[in-house]
C-alpha positions as MATLAB code, in Angstrom:
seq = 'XXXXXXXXXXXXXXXXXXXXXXXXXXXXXXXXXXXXXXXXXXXXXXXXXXXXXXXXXXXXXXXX';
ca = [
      28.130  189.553   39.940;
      28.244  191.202   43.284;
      31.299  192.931   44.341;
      32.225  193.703   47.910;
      33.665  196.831   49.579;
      37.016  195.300   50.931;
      39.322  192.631   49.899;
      39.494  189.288   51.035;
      41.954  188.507   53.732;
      43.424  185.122   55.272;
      42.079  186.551   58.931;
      42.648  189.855   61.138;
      46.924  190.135   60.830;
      47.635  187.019   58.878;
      50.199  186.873   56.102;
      49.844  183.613   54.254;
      53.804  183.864   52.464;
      54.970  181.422   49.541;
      58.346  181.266   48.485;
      59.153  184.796   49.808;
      55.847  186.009   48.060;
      52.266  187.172   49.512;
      49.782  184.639   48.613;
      46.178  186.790   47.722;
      43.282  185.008   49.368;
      40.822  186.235   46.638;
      39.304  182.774   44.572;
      39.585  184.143   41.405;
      36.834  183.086   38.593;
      37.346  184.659   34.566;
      34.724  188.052   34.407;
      35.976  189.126   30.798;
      38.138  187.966   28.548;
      39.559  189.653   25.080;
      41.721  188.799   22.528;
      44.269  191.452   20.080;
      44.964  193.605   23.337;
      48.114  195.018   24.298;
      49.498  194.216   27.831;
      52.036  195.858   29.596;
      52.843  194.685   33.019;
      54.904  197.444   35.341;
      57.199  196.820   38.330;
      58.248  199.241   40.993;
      61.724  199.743   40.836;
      62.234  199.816   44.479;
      60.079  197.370   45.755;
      59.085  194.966   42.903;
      55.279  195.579   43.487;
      53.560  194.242   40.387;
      50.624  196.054   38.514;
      49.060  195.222   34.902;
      47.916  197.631   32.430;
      45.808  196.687   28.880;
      44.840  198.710   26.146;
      42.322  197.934   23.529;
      43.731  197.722   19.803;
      41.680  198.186   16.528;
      40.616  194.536   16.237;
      40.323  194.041   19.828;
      37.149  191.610   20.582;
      35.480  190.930   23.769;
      34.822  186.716   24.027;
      33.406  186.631   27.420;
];
């Protein structure tokens, strides 16, 4: 899988909003994918920025 050096945008200064929320132009497709994991997902307390940790557990198992 090749990975590129910068993110995908919508174009040079345009914000693509939904429902007061930035829409990511990235098209997604599943890379990994485990089971028995534990997720924590944080928010920033002043601006509401999302982020998602994961931890492997002792029966953690890798499927893809």
């Amino acid at each position: 899988m090749e990975q590129k050096s910068q993110r995908c945008t919508h174009g040079d200064g345009v914000t693509v909003m939904l429902n007061g929320n930035e829409v990511d132009p990235c098209f997604y497709e599943e890379a990994e994918k485990y089971e028995n994991v534990t997720v924590t997902v944080l928010r920033c307390k002043r601006c509401g920025h999302i982020e998602i940790e994961w931890e492997p557990q002792e029966d953690t198992r890798r499927l893809l």
